[in-house]
MISE-147781 format. One line per 8 residues: number of its first residue (from 1); their letters; for each residue x, y, z of N, C-alpha, C. Coordinates in pm, whole numbers, plus 50000, padded with zeros to 5 digits. Example, Ala and Ser with C-alpha at 12.3 -4.5 7.8 and 13.67 -1.06 7.14 Angstrom:
REM MISE-147781
1	AS	51319,49431,50780,51230,49550,50780,51320,49670,50780 | 51285,49775,50708,51367,49894,50714,51290,50003,50787
END
This chain:
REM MISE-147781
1	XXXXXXXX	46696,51501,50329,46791,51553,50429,46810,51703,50417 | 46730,51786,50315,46734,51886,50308,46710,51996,50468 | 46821,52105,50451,46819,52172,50568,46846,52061,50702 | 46973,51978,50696,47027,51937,50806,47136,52042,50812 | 47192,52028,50965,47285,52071,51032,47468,52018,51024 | 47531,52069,51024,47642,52015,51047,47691,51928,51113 | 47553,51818,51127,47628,51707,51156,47645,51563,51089 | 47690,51615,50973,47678,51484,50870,47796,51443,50853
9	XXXXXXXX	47779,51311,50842,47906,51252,50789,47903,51129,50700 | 48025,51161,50601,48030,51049,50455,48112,50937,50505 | 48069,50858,50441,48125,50754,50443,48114,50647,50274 | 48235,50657,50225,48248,50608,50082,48340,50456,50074 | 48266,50340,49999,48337,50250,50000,48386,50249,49838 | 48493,50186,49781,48569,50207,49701,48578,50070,49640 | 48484,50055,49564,48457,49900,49518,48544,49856,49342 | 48583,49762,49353,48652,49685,49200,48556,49761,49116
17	XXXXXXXX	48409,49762,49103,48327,49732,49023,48212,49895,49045 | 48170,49920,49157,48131,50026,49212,48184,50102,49343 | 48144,50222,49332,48175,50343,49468,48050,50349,49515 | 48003,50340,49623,47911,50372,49756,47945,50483,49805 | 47820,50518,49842,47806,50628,49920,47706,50676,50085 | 47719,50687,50157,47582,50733,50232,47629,50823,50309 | 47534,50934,50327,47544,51053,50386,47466,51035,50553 | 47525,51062,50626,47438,51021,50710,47412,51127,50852
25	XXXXXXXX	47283,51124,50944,47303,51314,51005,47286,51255,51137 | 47377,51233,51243,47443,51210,51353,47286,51248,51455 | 47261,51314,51404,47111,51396,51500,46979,51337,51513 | 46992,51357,51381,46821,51285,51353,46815,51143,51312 | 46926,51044,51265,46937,50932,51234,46910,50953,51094 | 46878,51040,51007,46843,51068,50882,46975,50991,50769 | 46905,50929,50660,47041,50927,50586,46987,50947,50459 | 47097,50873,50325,47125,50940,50193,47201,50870,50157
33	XXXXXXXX	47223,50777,50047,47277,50673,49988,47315,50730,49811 | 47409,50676,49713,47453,50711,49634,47572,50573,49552 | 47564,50618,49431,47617,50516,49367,47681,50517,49206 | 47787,50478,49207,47839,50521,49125,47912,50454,49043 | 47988,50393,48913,48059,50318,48886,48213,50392,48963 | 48305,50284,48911,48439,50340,48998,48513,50379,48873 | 48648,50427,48913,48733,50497,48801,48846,50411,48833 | 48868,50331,48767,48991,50226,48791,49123,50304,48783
41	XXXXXXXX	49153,50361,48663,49253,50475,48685,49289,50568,48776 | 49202,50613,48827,49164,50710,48959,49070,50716,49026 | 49017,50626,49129,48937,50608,49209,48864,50734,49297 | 48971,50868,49298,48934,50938,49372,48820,51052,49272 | 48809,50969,49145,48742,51076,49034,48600,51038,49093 | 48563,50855,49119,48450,50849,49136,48379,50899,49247 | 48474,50915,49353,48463,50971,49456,48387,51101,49489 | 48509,51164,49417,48439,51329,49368,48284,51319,49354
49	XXXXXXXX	48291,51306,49246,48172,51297,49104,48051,51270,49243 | 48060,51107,49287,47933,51078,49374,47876,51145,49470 | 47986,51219,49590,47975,51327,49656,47919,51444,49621 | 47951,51491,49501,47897,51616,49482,47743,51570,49390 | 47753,51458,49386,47590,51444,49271,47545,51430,49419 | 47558,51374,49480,47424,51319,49650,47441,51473,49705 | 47525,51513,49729,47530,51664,49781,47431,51744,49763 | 47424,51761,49576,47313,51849,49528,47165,51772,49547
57	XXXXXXXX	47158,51655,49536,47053,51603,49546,46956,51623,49636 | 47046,51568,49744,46977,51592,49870,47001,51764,49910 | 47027,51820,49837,47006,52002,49899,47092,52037,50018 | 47202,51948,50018,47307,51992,50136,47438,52014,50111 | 47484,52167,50190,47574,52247,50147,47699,52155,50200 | 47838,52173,50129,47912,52089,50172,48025,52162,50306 | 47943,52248,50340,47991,52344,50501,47929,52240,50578 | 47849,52169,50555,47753,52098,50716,47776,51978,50712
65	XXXXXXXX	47889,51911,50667,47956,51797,50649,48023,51800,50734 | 48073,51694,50826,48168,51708,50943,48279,51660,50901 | 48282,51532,50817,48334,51416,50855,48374,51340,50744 | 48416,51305,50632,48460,51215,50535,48536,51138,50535 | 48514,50952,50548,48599,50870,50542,48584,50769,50439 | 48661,50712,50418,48627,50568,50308,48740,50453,50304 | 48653,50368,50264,48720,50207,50272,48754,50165,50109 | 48835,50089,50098,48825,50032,49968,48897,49868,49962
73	XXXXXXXX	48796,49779,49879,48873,49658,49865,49001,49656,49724 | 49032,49755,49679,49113,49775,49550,49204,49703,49590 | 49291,49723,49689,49416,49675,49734,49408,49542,49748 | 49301,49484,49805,49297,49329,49862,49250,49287,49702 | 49187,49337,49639,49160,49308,49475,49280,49244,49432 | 49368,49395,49414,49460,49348,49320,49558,49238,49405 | 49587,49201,49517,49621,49120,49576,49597,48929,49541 | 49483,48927,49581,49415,48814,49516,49428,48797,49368
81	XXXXXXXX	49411,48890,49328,49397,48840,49170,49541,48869,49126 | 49635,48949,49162,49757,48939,49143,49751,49093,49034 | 49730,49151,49043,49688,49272,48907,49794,49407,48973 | 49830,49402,49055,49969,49540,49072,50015,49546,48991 | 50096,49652,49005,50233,49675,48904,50311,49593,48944 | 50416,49598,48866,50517,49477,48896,50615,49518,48971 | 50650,49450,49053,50740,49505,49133,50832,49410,49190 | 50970,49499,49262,51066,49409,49273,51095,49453,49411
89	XXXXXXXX	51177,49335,49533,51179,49372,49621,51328,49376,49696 | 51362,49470,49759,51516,49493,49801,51517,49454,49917 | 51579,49348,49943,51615,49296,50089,51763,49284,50123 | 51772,49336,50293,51941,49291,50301,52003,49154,50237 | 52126,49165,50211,52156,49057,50144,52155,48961,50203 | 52105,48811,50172,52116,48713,50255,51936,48697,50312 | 51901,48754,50261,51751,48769,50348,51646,48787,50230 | 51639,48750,50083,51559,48775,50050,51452,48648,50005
97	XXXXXXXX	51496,48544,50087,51398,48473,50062,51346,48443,50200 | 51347,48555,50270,51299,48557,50396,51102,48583,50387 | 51093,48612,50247,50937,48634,50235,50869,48513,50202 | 50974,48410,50133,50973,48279,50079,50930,48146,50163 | 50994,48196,50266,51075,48086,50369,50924,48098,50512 | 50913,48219,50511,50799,48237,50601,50793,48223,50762 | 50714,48157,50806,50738,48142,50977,50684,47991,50936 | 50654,47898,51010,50619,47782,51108,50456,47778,51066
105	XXXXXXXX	50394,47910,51074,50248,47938,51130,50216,47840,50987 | 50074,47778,50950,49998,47696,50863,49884,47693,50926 | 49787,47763,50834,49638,47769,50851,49573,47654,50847 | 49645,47504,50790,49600,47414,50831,49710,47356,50822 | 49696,47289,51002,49799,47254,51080,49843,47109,50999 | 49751,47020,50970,49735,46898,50978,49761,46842,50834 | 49750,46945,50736,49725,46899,50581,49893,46881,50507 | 49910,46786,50500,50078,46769,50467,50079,46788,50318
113	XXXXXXXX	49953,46823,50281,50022,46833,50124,49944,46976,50108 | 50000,47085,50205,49909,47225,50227,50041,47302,50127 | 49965,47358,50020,50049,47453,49979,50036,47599,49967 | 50160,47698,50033,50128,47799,50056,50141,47887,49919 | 50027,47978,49938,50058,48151,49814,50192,48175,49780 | 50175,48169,49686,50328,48231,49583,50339,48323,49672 | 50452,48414,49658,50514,48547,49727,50453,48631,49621 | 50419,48784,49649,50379,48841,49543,50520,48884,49478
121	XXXXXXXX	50605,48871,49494,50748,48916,49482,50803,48794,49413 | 50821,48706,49245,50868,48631,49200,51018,48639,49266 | 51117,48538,49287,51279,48502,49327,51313,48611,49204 | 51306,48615,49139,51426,48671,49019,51373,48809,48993 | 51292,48878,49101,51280,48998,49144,51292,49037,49270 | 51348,48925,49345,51380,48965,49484,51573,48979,49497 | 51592,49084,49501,51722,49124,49547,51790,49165,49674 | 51933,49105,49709,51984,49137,49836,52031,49242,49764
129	XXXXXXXX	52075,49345,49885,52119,49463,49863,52255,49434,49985 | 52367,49527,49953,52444,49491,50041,52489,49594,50114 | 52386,49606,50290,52387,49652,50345,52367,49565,50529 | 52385,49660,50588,52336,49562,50737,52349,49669,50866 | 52199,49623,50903,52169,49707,51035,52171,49635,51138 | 52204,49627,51243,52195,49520,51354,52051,49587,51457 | 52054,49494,51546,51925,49489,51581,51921,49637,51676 | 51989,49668,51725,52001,49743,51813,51998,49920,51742
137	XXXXXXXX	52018,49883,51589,52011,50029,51540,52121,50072,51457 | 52220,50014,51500,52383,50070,51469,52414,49965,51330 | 52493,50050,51280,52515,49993,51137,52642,49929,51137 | 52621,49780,51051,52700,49707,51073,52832,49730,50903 | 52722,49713,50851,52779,49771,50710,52639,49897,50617 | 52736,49993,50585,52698,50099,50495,52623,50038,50369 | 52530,50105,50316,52443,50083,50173,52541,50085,50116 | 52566,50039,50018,52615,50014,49911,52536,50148,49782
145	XXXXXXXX	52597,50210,49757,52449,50287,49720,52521,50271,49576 | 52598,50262,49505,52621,50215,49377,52571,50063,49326 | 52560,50017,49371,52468,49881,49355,52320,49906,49341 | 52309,49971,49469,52139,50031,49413,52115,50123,49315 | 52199,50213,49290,52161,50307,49193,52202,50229,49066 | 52297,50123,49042,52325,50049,48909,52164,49933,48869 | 52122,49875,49015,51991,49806,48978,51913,49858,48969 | 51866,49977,49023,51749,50051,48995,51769,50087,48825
153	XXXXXXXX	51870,50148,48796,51868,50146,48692,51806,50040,48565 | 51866,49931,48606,51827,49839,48487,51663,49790,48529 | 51622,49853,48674,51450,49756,48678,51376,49793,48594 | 51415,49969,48616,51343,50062,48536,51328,50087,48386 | 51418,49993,48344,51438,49989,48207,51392,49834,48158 | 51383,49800,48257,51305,49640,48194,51154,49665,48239 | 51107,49767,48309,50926,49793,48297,50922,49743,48417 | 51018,49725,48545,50919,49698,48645,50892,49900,48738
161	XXXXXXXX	50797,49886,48774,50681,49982,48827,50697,50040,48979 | 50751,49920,49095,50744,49961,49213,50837,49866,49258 | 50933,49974,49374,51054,49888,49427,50952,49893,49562 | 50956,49768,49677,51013,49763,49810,51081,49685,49873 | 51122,49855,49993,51238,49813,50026,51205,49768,50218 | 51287,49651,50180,51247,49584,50333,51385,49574,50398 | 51428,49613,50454,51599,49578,50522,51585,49545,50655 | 51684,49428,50709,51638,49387,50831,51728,49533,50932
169	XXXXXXXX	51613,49467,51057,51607,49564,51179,51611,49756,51140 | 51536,49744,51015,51513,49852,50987,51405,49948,51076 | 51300,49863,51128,51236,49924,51308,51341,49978,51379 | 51463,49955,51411,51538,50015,51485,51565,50144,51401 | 51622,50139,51260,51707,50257,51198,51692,50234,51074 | 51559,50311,51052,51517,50361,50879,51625,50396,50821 | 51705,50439,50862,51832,50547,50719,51866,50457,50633 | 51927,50353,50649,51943,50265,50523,51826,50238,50435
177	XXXXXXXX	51701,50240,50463,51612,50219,50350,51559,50360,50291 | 51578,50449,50377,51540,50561,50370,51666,50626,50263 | 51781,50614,50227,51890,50634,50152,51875,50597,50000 | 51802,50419,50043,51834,50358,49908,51708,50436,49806 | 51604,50435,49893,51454,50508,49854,51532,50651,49782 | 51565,50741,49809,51653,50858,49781,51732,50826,49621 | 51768,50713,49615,51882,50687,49515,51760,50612,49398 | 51688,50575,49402,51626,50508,49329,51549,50613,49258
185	XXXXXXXX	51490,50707,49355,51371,50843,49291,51487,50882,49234 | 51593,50910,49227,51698,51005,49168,51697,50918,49018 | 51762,50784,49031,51714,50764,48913,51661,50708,48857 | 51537,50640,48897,51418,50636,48848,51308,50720,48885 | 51282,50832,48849,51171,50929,48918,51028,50900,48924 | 50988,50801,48816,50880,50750,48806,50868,50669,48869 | 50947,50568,48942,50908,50480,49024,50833,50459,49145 | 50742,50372,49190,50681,50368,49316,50767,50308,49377
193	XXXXXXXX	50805,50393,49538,50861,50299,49637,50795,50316,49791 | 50852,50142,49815,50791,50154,49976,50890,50114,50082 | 50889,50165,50172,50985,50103,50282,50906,50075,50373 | 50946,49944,50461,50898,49828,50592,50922,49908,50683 | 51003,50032,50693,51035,50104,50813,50892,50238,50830 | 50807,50230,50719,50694,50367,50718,50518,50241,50702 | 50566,50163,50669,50437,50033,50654,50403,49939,50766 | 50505,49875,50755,50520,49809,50941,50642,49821,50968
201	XXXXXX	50648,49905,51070,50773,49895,51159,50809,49800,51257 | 50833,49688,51219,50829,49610,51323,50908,49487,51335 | 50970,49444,51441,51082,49367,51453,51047,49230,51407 | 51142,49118,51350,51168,49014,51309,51205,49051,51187 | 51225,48872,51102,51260,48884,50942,51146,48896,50857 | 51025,48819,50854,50885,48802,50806,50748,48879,50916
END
């Protein structure tokens, strides 16, 4: 692929086990493949590393690159196999076994002894928080934000890793999760958090 044009583009998959690579030139149909183990710690090391080894290889400057995207099964990995950090999940009160409880839907309709996936969220890490947004946006009751800042406290001190926070009709009005998120980095700074209002925004309980 030596002496192509600026019209190349990467494309990197982000594998459990290996990183992929192929370079590929929009013009001539020309391509360039690459391979790498992955960096479980930091995925974006293997990344690096493979890019710039196929780069030099193939004799192309990284000005004539258009385009860099990538996929990875890490997430659906640790999913299946259950391997995240541990984490605990903040739901309005009254609603946290709303992840439990599920919808109706069954991938098989017919099998009466069908049993569904654990929650990745064990019960005795799922917490109501005592707050309430109504559907329309408007707040029914205020965060409680001493409750959250007293549990965050103790998660963080028993080793769990990542709060999320799911509060109903939070599609209408992030601020309540967006508050508690605020109080938790304050004091737990190390913690990972997520809110349902920046992941899916989107109406119902499940």
């Amino acid at each position: 692929m030596e002496g192509s044009s600026s019209h190349l583009r990467i494309g990197v998959d982000i594998g459990g086990t290996f990183t992929d690579l192929v370079v590929f030139d929009d013009v001539t149909g020309d391509f360039a493949v690459g391979k790498t183990l992955t960096t479980p710690r930091d995925p974006s090391l293997a990344v690096e590393t493979l890019v710039l080894e196929t780069l030099e290889r193939e004799r192309i400057s990284p000005s004539d690159v258009q385009q860099l995207i990538h996929g990875t099964t890490l997430v659906t990995n640790a999913i299946i196999e259950r391997t995240g950090s541990r984490t605990a999940l903040f739901a309005t009160e009254g609603f946290r076994d709303s992840i439990e409880i599920r919808r109706e839907n069954r991938y098989e309709l017919y099998d009466l002894m069908l049993e569904m996936p654990q929650p990745l969220v064990p019960r005795y890490l799922r917490f109501g928080i005592p707050q309430r947004t109504l559907a329309d946006g408007t707040t029914l009751r205020e965060l409680d934000a001493a409750f959250v800042e007293q549990l965050s406290s103790e998660l963080a001190a028993n080793g769990i890793e990542a709060i999320a926070i799911a509060f109903l009709n939070s599609f209408a009005n992030p601020s309540a999760e967006q508050e508690a998120r605020i109080i938790v980095q304050r004091v737990a700074p190390g913690m990972r958090v997520s809110l349902s209002s920046e992941v899916v925004p989107e109406i119902r309980e499940y």
